[in-house]
N, CA and C of each residue as an Amber inpcrd file, in Angstrom:
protein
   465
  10.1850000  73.8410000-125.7390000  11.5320000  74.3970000-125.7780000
  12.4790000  73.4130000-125.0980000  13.3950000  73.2070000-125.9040000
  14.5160000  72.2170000-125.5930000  15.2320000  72.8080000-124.3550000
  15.9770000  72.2910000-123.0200000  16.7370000  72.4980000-122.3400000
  18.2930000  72.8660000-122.6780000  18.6760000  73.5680000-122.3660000
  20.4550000  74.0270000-122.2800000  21.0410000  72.5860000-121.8420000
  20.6910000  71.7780000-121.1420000  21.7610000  70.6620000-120.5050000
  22.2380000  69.5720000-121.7390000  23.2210000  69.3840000-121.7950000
  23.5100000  68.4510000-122.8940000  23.2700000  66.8610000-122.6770000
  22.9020000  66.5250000-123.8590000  22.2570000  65.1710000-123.2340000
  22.8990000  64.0420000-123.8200000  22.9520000  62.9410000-122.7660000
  24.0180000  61.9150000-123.0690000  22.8770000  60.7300000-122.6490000
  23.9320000  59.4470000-123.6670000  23.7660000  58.3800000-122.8890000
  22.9590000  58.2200000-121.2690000  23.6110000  58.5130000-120.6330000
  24.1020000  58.6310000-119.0540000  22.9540000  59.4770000-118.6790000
  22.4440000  60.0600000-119.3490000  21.3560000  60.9160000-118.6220000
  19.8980000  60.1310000-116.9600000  19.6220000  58.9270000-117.8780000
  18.6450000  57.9720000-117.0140000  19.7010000  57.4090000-115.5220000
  20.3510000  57.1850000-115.7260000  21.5460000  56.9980000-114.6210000
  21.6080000  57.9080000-113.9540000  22.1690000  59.2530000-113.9320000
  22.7700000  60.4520000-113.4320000  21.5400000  60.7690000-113.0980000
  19.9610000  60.8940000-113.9850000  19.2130000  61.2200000-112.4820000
  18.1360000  60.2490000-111.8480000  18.9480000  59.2560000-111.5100000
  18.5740000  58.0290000-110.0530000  19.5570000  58.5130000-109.6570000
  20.6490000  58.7400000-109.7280000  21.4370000  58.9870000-108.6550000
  21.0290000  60.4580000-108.0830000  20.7770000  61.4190000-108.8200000
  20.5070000  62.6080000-107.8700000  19.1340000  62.3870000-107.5810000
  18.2550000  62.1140000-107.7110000  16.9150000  61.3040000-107.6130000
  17.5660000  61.3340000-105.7520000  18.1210000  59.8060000-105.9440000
  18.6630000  59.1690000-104.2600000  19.2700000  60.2670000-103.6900000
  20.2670000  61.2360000-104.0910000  21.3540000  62.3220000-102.8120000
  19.6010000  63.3860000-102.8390000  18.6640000  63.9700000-103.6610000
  17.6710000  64.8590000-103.2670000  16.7980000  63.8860000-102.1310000
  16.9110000  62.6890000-101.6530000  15.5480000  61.7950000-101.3630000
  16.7310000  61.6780000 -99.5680000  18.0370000  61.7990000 -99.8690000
  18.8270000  62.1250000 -98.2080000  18.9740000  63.3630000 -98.1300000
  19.1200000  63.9360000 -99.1670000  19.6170000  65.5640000 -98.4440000
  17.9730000  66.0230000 -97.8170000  16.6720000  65.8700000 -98.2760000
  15.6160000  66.0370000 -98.2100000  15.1560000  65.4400000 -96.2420000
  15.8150000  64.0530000 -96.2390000  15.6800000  63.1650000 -95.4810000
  16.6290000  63.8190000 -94.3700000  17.7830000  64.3260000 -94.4470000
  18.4040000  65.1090000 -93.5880000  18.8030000  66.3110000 -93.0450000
  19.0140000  67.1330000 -94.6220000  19.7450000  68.0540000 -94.7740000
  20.9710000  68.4850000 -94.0820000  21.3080000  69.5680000 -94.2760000
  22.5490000  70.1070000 -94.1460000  23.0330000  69.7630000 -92.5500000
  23.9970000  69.7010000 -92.3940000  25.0510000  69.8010000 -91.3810000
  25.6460000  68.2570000 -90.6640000  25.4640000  67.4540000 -91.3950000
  26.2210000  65.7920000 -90.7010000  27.5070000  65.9030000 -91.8260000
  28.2590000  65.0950000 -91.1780000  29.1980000  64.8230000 -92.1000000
  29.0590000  63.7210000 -92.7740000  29.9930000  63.8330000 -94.2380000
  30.0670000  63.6110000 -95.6070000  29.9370000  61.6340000 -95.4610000
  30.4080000  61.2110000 -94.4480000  30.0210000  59.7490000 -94.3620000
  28.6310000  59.4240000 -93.8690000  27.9700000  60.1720000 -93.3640000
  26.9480000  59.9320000 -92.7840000  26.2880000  59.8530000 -93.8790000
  26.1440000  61.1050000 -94.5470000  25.4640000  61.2970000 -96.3210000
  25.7330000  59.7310000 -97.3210000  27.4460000  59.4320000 -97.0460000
  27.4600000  58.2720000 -97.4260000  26.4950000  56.7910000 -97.4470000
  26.6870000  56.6090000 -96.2420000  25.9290000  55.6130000 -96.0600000
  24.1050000  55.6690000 -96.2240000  23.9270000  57.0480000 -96.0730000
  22.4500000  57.1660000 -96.7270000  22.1990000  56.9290000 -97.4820000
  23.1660000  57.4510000 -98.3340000  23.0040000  56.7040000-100.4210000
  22.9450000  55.1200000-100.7940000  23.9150000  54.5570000 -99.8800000
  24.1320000  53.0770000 -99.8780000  22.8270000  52.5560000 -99.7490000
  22.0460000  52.9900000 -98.8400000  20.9540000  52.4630000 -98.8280000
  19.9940000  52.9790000 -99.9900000  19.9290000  54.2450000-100.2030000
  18.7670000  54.7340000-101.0490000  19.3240000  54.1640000-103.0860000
  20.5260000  53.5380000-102.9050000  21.0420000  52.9700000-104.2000000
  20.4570000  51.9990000-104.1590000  20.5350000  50.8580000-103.3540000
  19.7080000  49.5440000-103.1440000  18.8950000  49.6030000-102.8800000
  18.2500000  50.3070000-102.4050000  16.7360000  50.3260000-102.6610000
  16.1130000  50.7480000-104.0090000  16.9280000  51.7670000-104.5730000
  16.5800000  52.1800000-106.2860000  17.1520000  50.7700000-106.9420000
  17.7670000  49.8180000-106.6280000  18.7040000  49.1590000-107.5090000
  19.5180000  48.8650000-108.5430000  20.0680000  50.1610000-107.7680000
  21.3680000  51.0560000-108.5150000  22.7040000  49.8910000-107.9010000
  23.2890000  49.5400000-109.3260000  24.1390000  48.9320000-109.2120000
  25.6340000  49.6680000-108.3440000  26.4900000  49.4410000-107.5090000
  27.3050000  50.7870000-107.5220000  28.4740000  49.8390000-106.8910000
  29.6320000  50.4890000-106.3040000  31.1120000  50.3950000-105.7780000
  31.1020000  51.0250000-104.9570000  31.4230000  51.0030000-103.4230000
  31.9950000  52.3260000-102.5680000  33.2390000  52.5010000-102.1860000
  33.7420000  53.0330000-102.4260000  35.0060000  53.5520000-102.0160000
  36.3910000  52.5200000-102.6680000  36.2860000  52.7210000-103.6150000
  36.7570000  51.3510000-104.3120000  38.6820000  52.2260000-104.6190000
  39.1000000  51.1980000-104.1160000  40.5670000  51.8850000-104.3180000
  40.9880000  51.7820000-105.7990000  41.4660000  53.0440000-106.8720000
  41.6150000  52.6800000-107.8000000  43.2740000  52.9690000-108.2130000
  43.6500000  52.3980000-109.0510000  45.3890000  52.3570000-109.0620000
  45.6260000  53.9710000-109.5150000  46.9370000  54.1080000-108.8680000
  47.1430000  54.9660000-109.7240000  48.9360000  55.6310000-110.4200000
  48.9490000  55.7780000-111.6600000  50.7400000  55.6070000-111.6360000
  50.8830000  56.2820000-112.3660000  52.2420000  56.5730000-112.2310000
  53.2330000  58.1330000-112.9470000  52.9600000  58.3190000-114.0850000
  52.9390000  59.4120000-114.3910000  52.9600000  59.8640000-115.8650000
  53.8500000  59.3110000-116.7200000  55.0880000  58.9290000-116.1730000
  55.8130000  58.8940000-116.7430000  55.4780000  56.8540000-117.5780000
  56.5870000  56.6150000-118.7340000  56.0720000  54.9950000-119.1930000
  56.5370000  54.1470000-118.3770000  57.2660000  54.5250000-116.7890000
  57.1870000  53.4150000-116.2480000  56.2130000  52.7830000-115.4930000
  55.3310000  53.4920000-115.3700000  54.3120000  52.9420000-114.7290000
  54.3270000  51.9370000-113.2240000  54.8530000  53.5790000-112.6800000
  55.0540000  52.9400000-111.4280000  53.9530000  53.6950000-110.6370000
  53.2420000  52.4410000-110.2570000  51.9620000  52.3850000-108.9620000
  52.2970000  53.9320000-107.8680000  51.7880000  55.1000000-107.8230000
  52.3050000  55.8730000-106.8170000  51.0780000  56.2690000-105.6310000
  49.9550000  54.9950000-105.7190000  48.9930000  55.1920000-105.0470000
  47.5420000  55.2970000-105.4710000  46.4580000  55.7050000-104.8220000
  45.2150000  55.4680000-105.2880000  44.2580000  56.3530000-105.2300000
  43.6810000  56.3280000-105.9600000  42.1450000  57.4470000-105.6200000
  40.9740000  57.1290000-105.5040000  40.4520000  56.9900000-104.3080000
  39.2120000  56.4020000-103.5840000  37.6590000  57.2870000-103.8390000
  36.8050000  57.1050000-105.0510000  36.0920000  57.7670000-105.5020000
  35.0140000  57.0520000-104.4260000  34.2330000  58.3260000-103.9170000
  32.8460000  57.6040000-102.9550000  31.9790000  56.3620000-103.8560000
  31.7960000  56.7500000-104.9180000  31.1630000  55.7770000-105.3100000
  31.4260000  55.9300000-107.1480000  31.0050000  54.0700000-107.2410000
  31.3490000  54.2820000-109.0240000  30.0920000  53.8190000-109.6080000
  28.6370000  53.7640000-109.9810000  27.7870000  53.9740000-110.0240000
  27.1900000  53.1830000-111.3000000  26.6780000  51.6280000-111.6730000
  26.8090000  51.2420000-112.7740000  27.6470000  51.3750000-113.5870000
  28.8640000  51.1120000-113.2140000  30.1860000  50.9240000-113.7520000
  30.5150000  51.9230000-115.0190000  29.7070000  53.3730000-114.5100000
  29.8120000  54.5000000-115.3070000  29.9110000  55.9060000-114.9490000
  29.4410000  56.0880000-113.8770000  29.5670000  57.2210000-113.3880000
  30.3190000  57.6360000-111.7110000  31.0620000  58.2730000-112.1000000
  31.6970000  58.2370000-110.6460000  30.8620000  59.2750000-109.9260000
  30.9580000  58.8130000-108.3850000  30.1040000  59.9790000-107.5120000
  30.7710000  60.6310000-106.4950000  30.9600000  61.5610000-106.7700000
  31.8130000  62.3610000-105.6640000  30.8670000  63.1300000-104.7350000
  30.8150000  62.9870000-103.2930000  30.1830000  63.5030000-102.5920000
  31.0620000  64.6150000-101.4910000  30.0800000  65.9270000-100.8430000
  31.1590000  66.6320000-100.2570000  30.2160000  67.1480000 -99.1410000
  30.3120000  67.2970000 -98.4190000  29.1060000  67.8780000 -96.8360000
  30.0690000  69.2300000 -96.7530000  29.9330000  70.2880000 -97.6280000
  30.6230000  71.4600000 -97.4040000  29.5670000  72.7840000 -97.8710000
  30.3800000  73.9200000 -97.1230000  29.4830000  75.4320000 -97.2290000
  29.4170000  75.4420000 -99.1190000  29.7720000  74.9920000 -99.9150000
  30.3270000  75.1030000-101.6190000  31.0850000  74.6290000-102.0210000
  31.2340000  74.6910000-103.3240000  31.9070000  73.8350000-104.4670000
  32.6420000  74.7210000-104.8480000  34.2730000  74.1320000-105.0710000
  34.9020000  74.9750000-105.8660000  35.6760000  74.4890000-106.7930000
  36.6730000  74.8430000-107.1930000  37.6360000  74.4870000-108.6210000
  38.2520000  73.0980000-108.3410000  39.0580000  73.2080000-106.5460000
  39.7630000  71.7790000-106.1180000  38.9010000  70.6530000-106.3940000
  37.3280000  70.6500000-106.2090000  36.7120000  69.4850000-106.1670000
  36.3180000  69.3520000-107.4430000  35.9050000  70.1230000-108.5100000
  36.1350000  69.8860000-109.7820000  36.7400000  69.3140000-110.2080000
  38.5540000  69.5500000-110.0680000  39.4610000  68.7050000-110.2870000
  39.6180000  67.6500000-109.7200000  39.4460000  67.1690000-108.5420000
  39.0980000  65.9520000-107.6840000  38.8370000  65.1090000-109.1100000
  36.9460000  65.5230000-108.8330000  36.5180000  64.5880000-109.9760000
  37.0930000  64.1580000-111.4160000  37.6720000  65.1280000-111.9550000
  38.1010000  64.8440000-113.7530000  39.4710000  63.5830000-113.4400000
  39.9880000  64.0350000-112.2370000  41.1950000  63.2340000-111.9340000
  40.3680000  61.6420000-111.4980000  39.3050000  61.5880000-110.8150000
  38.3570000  60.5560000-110.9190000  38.4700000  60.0050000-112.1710000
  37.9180000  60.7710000-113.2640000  37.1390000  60.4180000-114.6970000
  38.4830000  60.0860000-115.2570000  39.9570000  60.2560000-114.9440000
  41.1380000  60.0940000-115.6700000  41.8130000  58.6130000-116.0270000
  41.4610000  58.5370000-114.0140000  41.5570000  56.6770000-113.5160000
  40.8260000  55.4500000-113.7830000  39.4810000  56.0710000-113.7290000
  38.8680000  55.2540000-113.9920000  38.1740000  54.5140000-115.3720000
  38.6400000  55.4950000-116.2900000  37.8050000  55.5880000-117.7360000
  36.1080000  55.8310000-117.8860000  35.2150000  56.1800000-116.5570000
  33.7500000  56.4010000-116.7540000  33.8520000  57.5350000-117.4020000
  32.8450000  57.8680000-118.2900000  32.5600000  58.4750000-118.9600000
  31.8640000  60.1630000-118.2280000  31.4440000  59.9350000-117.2080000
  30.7940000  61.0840000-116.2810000  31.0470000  60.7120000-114.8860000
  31.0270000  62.3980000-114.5350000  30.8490000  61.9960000-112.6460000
  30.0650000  62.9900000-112.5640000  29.3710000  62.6910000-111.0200000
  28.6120000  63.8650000-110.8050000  29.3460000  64.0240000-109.2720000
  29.2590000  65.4510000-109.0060000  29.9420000  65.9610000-107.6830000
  28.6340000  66.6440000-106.8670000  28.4460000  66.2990000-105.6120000
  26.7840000  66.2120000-105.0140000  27.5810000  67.1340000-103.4640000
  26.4580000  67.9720000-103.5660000  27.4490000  68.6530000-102.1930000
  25.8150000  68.6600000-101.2000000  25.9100000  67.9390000-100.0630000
  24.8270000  68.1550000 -99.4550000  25.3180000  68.9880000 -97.9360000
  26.1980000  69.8780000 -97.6200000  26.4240000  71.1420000 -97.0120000
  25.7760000  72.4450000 -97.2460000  24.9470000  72.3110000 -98.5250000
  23.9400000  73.7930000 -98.4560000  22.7700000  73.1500000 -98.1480000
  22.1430000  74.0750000 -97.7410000  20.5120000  74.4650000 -97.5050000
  19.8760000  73.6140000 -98.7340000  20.1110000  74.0970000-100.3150000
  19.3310000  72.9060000-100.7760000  20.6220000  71.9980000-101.5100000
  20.3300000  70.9880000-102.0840000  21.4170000  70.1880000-102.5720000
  21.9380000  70.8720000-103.7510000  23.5570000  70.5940000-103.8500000
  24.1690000  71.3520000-104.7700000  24.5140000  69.8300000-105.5300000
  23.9250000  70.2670000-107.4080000  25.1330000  68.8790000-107.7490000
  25.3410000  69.4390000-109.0070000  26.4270000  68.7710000-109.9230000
  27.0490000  69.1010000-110.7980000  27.5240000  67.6960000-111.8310000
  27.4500000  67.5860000-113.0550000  27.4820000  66.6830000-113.9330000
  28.9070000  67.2550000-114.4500000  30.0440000  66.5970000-114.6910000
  31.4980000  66.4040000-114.6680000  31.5700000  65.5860000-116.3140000
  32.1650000  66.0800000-117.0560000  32.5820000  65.4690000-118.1590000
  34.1750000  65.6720000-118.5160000  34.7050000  64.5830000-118.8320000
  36.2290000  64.2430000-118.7350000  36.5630000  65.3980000-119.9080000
  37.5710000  65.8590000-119.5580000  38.3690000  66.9620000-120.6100000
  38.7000000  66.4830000-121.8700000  38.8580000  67.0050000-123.1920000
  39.5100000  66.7380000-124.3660000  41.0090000  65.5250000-123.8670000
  41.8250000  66.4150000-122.8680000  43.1990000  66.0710000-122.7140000
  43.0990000  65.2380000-121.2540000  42.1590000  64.5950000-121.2970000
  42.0790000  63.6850000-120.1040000  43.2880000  63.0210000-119.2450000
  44.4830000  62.5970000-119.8170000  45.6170000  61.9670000-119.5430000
  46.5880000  63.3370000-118.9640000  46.3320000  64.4550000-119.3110000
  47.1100000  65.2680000-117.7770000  46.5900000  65.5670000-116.9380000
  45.4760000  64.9480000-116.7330000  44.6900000  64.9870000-114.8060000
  44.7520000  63.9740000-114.5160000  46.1330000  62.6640000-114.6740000
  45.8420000  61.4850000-114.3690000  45.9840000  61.5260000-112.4710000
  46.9920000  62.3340000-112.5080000  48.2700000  62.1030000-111.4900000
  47.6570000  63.5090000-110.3850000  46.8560000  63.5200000-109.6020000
  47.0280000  64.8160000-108.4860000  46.9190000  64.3230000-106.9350000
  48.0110000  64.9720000-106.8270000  48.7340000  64.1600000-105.4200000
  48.1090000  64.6250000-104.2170000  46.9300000  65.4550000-104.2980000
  46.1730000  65.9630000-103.2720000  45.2710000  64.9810000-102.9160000
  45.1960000  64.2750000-104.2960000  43.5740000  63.7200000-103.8330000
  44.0470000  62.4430000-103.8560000  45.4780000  62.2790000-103.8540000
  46.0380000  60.7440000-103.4940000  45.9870000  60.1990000-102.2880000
  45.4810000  58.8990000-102.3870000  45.9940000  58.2580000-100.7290000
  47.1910000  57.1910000-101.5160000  48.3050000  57.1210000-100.4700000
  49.2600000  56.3490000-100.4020000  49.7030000  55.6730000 -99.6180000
  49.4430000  54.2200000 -99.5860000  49.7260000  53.7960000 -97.7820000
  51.4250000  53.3650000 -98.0330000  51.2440000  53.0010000 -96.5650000
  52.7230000  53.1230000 -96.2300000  53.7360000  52.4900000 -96.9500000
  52.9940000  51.0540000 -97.7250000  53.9610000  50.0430000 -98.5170000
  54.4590000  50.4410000 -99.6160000  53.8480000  51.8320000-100.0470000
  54.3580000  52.8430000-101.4250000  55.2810000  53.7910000-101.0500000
  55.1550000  54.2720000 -99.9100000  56.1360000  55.3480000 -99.3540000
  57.2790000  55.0540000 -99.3670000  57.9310000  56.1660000 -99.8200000
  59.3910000  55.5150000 -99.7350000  60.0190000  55.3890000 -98.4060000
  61.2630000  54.8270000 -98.0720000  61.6930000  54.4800000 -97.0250000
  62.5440000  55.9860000 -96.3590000  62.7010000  56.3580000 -95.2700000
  62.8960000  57.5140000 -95.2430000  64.8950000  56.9370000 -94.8230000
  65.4560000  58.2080000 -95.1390000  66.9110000  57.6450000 -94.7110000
  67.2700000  57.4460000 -93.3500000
């Protein structure tokens, strides 16, 4: 009997990577914070020799056609230059971090993300596929960082 999960490309990828967050959350579990989890992966990627990016600043600009730079979105990791990885050290997952990610999948053009929550008891993760209408989750200003040289000047 065939599985419910839909199967892509990306499948052999997506699980080495949860492969590595089950082999730290296992190795730690619950309750460090979300960088600590970080840097566990860093290692358990290179040691799988999983190609990856961390924290890679990616552009990001107005909807509108001028295409003005209004800051960046710093995905934990970009994962064989295909899958973005969003990681979260929280009690659950909800709708905001959903959207996090698609707004990930908007910037970057990867085709999948997976969102890995190692704050429960056992590991929570989730496989993210970019929307039909991908280009109106380019822009969400929550999950923007903007440093100061973008800010406007105050009067």
């Amino acid at each position: 009997m065939k599985g419910t999960a839909a199967q892509t490309p990306y499948d052999e990828l997506t699980y080495r990577v949860i492969g590595c967050a089950m082999a730290v959350h296992r190795d730690r579990g619950p309750g460090y914070r979300e960088d600590t989890y970080q840097r566990d992966l860093e290692v358990h990627f290179s040691e799988c020799g999983l190609a990856y990016q961390s924290q890679v600043l990616v552009e990001v600009y107005d909807s509108v056609p001028s295409g003005v730079l209004v800051g960046y979105y710093v995905p934990d990791f970009i994962v064989g230059e295909q899958v973005v990885v969003e990681i979260k050290a929280l009690h659950g997952l909800d709708n905001t971090h959903l959207a996090q990610a698609i707004g990930y999948l908007a910037v970057t053009g990867c085709p999948i993300a997976l969102l890995i929550n190692f704050g429960t008891r056992s590991l929570q993760w989730r496989r993210v596929f970019p929307p039909k209408k991908i280009t109106e989750h380019r822009v969400n200003r929550q999950w923007l960082f903007v440093p100061d040289s973008l800010r406007p000047e105050a009067p």
